[in-house]
N, C-alpha and C positions, 0 to 999 in steps of 0.2 A: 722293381727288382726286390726291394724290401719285404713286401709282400708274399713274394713267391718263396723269399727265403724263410720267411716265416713259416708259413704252410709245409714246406720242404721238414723243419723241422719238427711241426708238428704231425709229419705223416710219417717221421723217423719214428715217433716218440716220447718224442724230445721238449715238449711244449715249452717256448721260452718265456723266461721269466722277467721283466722290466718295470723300474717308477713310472708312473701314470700320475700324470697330475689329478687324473678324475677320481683318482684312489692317495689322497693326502698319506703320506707317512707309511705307506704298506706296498710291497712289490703287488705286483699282479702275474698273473698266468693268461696266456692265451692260448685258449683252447679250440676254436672253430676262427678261419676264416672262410669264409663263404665267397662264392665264383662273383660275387659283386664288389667283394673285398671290403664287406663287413664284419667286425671281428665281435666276437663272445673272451670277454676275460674276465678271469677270476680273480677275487682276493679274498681270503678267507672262508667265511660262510655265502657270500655277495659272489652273482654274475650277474654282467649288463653287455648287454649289446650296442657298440661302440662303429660310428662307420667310420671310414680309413681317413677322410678328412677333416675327421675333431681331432683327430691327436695332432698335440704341438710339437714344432720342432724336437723339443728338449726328449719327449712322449718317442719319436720316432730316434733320436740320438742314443736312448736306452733300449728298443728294440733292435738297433745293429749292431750292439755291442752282444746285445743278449745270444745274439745269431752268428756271433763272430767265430769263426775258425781262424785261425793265427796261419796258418800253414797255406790258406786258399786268399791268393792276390782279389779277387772280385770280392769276398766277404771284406778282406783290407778298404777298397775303394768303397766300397759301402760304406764301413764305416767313418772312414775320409768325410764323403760326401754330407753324412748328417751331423758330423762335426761343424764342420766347414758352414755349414748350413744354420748350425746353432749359436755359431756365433765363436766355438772353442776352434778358433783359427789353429790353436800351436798343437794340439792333440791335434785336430786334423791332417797336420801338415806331416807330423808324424807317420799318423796311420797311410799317406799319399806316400810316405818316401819309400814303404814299405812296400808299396800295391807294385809295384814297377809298372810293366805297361795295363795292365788290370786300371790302373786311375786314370790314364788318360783322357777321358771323357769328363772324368772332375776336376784336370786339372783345366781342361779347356770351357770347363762350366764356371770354373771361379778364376779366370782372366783380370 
């Protein structure tokens, strides 16, 4: 789901913007996900081709934030999820009380 809202984004225009641990101390841009859901991002002068499962929790915590629309319950559980995931229990729990029924499936994922 992450993915696709990433691509969603970037076929707005919108290409988002998130810490990367692969890129120390510099945001990055994602510019290309590919139908295999390997991504091309940017930071600065540097692009590298990056697939969906090197990024770490923390890597994908900053890409559902990046992606977050506040207004839309599924971007909420999203970012619920890789909260929750990252270990940031109480921002997650937050972002889950927000999703209403959109979180459902994380709140029964983190039981």
């Amino acid at each position: 789901r992450l993915r696709a809202r990433v691509a969603e984004e970037i076929q707005a225009g919108r290409p988002p913007t998130f810490r990367c641990a692969m890129v120390p101390g510099q945001d990055a841009s994602v510019a290309v996900v590919d139908a295999k859901g390997g991504l091309k991002i940017r930071s600065g002068a540097s692009e590298m081709d990056i697939a969906w499962p090197v990024l770490s929790r923390e890597d994908k915590k900053s890409l559902a934030l990046a992606v977050l629309r506040e207004e839309k319950p599924e971007d909420l559980a999203l970012a619920a999820f890789y909260h929750l995931a990252a270990g940031a229990a109480a921002q997650g729990q937050r972002f889950l009380e927000r999703a209403g029924a959109a979180g459902d499936a994380v709140r029964e994922a983190f039981k």
